[in-house]
Structure formats: C-alpha cells, structure tokens
N, C-alpha and C positions, 0 to 999 in steps of 0.2 A: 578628577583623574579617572580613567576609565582603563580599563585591558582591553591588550591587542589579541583576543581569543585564536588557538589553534584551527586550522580548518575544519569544520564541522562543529563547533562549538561557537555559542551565542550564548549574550546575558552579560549583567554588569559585572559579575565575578567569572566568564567563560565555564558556569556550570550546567549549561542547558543545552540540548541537541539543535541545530539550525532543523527548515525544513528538510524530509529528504535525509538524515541523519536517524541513528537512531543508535539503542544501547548504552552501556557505561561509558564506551570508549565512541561513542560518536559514529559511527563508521556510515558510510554512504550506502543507503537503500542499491540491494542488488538490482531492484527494477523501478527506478521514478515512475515509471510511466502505467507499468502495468497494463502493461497493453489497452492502455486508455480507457479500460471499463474496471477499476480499482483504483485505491489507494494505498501508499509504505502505511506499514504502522510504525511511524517514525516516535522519534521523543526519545530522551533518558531510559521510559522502561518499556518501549518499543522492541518487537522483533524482528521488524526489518522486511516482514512477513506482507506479501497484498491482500489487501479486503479486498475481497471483489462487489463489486454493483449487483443490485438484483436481478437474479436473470444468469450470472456469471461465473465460473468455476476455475478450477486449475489454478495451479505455480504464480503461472503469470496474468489469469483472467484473459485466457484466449478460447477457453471452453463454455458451451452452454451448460447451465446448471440442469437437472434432472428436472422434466418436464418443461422446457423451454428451447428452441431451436431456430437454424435458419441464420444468416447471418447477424442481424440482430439480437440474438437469443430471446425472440420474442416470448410467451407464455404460452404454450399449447391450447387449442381451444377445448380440447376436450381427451387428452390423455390417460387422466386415471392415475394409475400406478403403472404405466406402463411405458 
C-alpha cells in the first residue's frame, strides 16, 4: 500500500518536500528557476530562499556579486575592494 501524497509532498508516508517545494507545509519555490544562476532551498526545512552560483547575487540571482561583472558575472581581473 502506498499514499496518494498532496501536491508538494513525496515519500512513502507524504512527509517529505517534492523538488522545488519546501517548508512544513510544502509550498512551491517562489522562484524554480532563479534566474538560472541559483537554486530553491527546497526540502522540509528549506526556506524557499535562492542560493545563488558563484559570481551571483540578489532575490532572484540576476545581480553580479561584489567584484564580479558584465553579463556573465565574470570575476574582475583586478578590482580590489573596489
């Protein structure tokens, strides 16, 4: 016998977040995508939150990180602190 888990919930008792889910209650990543240079912090005790990729910043990972630019957000060759 298995369950028929609610949407956002996965596992043989529906106690675990599907990808893309996260929190007590399951709820759907405000951003899957993250603007394609991050990841949800999905999971049970996820916040729902983007990690962003190195190089990356912002909400959504659409910002270059401090010392890195250009569309890519490549690494600066020689910035500093500036």
């Amino acid at each position: 016998m298995s369950c028929s888990c609610d949407d956002g919930f996965t596992g043989s008792d529906c106690s675990s977040c599907q990808s893309s889910f996260y929190g007590s209650s399951c709820l759907p990543c405000p951003s899957s995508s993250c603007g394609g240079h991050g990841s949800c912090e999905d999971g049970a005790l996820g916040s729902g939150r983007c990690i962003c990729d190195a190089g990356w910043s912002g909400v959504e990972c659409t910002e270059c990180s401090r010392s890195f630019y250009g569309s890519t957000c490549a690494p600066c060759p020689s910035c500093g602190d500036h």
